[in-house]
FIFITI-134148 format. One record per atom (N, C-alpha, C): x, y, z. Coordinates in steps of 0.001 Angstrom, whole numbers, plus 500000, padded with zeros to 6 digits. Layout:
<atoms>
XYZ...
</atoms>
This chain:
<atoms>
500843498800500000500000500000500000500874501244500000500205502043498877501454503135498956500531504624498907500953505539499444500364506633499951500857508013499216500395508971498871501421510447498103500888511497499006502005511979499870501290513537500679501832514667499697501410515114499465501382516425498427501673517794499667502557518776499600502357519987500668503519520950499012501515521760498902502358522854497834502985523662498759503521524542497318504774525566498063504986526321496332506006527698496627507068527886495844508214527040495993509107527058494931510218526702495250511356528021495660512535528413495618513427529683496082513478530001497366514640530532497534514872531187498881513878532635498852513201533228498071512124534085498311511277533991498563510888532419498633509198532005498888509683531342499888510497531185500525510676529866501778510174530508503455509629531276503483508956531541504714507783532644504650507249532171503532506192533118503117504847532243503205503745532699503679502052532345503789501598531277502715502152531118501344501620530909500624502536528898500745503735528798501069504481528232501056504162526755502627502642526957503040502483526683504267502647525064503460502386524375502731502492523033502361503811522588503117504419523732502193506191523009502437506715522924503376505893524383504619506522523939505816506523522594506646505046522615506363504634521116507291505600520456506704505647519919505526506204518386505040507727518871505542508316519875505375509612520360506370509944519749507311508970520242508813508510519926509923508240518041510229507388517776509475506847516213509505508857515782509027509204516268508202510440515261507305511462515874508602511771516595509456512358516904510031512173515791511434511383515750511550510070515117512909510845513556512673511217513129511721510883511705511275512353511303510785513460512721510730514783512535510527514543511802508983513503512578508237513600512147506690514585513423506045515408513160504783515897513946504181515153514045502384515350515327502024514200515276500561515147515676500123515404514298499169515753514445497541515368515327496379516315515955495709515194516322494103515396515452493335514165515433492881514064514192491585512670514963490506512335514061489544511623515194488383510231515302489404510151517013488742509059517326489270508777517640490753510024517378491665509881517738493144511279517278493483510448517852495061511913517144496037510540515757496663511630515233497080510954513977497732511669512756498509510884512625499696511374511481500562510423510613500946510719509239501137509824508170501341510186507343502949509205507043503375509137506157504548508631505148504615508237504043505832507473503343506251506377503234507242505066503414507207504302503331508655503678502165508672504526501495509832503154500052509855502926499698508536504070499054507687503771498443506523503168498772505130503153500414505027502512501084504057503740502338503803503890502404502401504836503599501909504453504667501638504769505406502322504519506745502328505409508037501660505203508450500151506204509562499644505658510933499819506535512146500770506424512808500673507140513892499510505988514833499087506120515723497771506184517100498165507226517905497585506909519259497625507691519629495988506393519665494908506141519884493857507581521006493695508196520963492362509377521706492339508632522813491066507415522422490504506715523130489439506758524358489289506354525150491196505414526219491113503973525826491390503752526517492131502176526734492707501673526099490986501270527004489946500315527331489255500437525954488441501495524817488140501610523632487699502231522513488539501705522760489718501857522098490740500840519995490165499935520617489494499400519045489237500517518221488374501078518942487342502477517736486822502825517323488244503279517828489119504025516945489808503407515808490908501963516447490777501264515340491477500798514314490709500324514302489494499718513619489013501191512726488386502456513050487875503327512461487694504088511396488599504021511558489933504217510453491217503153509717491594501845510261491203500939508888491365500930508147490196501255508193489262501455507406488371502470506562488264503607507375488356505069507099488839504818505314489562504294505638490864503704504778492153503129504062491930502502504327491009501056503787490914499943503366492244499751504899492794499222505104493678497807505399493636496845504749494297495454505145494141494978506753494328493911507031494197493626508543494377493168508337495693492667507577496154491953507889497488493302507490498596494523507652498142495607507573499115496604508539498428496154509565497903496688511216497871496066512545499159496535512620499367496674513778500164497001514945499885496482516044499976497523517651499220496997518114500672498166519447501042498036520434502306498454521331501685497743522441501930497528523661501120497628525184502112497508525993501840497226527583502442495642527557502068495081528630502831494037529389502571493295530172503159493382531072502058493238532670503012491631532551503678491233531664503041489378531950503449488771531307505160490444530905505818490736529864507000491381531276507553490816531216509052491878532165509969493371531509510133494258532375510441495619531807510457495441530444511815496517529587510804496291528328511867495345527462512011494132527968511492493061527061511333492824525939510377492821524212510971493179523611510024491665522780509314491389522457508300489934521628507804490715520717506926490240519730506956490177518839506022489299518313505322489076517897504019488062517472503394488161516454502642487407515258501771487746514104501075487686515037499656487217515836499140487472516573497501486664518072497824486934518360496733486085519715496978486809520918495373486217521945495613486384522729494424487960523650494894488396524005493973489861525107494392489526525567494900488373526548495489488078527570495969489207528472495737489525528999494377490008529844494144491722529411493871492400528769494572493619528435494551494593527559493921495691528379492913496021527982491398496645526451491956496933526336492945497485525037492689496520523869492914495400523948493628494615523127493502493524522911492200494104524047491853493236524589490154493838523478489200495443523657489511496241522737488839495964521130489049495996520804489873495910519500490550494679518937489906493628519725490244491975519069489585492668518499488321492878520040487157492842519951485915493640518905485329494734518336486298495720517163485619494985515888486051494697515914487277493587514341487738492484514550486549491913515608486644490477515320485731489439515026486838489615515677488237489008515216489523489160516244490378488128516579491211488887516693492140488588515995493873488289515147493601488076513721494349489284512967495344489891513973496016491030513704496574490914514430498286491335513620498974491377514475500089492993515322500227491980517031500961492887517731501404492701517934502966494136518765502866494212519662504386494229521302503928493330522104504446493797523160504462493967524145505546494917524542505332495964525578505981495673526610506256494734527305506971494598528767507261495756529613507275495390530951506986496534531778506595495693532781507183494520533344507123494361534438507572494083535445505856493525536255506473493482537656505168493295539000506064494744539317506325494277540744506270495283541350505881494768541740504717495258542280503919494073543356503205494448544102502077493652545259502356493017544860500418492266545903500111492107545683498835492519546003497705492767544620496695493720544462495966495552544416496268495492543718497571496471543420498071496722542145498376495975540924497678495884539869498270497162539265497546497846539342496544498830538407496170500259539307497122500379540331497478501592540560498676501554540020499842500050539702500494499835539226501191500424537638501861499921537137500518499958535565499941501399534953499738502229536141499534503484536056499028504285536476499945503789537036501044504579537646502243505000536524503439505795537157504210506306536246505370505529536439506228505272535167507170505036534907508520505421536203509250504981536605509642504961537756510951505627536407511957506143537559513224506904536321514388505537536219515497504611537189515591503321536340516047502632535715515105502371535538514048501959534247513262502246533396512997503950533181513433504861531585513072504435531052514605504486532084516259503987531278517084502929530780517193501732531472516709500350530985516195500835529390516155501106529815514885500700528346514033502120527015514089502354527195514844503583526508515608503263525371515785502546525279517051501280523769517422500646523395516239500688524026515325498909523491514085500186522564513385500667523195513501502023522242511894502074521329512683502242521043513784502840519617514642501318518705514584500677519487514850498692518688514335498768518417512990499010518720512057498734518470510911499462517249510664500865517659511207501977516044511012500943515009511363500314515407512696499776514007513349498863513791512241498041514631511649497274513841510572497091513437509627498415513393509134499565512514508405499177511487508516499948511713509926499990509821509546498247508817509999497532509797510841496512509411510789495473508977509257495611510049508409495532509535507088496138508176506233496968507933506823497691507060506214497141505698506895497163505634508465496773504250508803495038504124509502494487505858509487492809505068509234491921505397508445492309506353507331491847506856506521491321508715506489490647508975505631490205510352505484488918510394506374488305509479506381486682510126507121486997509646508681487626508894509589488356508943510617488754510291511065489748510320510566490434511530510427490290512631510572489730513357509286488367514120509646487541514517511011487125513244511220485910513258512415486887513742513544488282513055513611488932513194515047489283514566515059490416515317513989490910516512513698490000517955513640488813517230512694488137518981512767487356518799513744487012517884514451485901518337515677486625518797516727488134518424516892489147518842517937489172520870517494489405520801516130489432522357515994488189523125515990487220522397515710485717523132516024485828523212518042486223522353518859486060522445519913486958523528520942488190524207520119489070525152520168488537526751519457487365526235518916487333527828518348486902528712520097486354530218519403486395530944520734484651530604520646484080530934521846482494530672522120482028532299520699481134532043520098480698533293519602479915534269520405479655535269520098479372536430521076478195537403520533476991537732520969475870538584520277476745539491521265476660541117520040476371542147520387475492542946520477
</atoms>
């Protein structure tokens, strides 16, 4: 059984601690966590493991955001890996910073690399993670935003979430997406703040 975690990103030392780049941190973090080292090879960097008898390759697409699906759709093939054991972790501004959801498919909601990803599967029937980032940013400011660095209160923010997300890694991997799901976002629905009438 073999597994593909997908965590977009830019590639460069200009995008490497910027909002938009939140994929790459995790798989960073997780490959750091796990004393994995990432190779480049076509189409990405990449390192592979073992959990409990199932292979697990982690991806951080070398494309670019906007043709980020060559490189996914090229390692599941590569693998010959099923779709329902792909994974992508993403940014998104429409998530407060740190806030994590996961879903089994769903539409880009706007975001070129998942734009990409559909258009090369021909699907978009895959479970994600997404990555809150937050938006505040002002109008017609959203790609400086997107492209900007972590503030040093937003890397402590989201400090704990990257180490959650690792965990649901590998939770993906050995009980699936709707498990998963159930355990992870009801933990972050149970962390939001109480809402408040004014």
């Amino acid at each position: 059984m073999k597994y593909l975690i997908a965590g977009l990103g830019n590639i460069g030392e200009e995008y490497a601690n910027t909002r938009h780049n939140a994929g790459f941190m995790i798989l960073d973090a997780f490959a750091a966590g796990e004393k994995l080292t990432f190779t480049d090879k076509r189409y990405g960097s990449v390192c592979s493991f073992n959990l409990k008898g199932r292979k697990v390759i982690l991806l951080k697409p070398s494309t670019y955001m906007n043709l980020s699906g060559n490189a996914v759709s090229y390692w599941l093939t590569r693998e010959k890996i099923e779709l329902s054991n792909l994974l992508v972790i993403v940014d998104d501004i429409a998530l407060p910073a740190g806030t994590i959801r996961m879903r089994p498919k769903g539409s880009d909601g706007g975001h070129n690399g998942l734009a990409s990803i559909n258009a090369s599967l021909g699907t978009n029937n895959y479970a994600r993670i997404r990555f809150g980032i937050g938006n505040s940013f002002s109008r017609g400011r959203q790609v400086d935003y997107v492209l900007g660095e972590w503030t040093g209160e937003e890397l402590d923010l989201i400090k704990d979430k990257i180490s959650l997300v690792c965990e649901m890694i590998k939770s993906f991997v050995l009980a699936g997406t709707e498990l998963t799901m159930t355990k992870y976002n009801r933990r972050e629905n149970e962390n939001k703040p109480p809402a408040t009438n004014n």
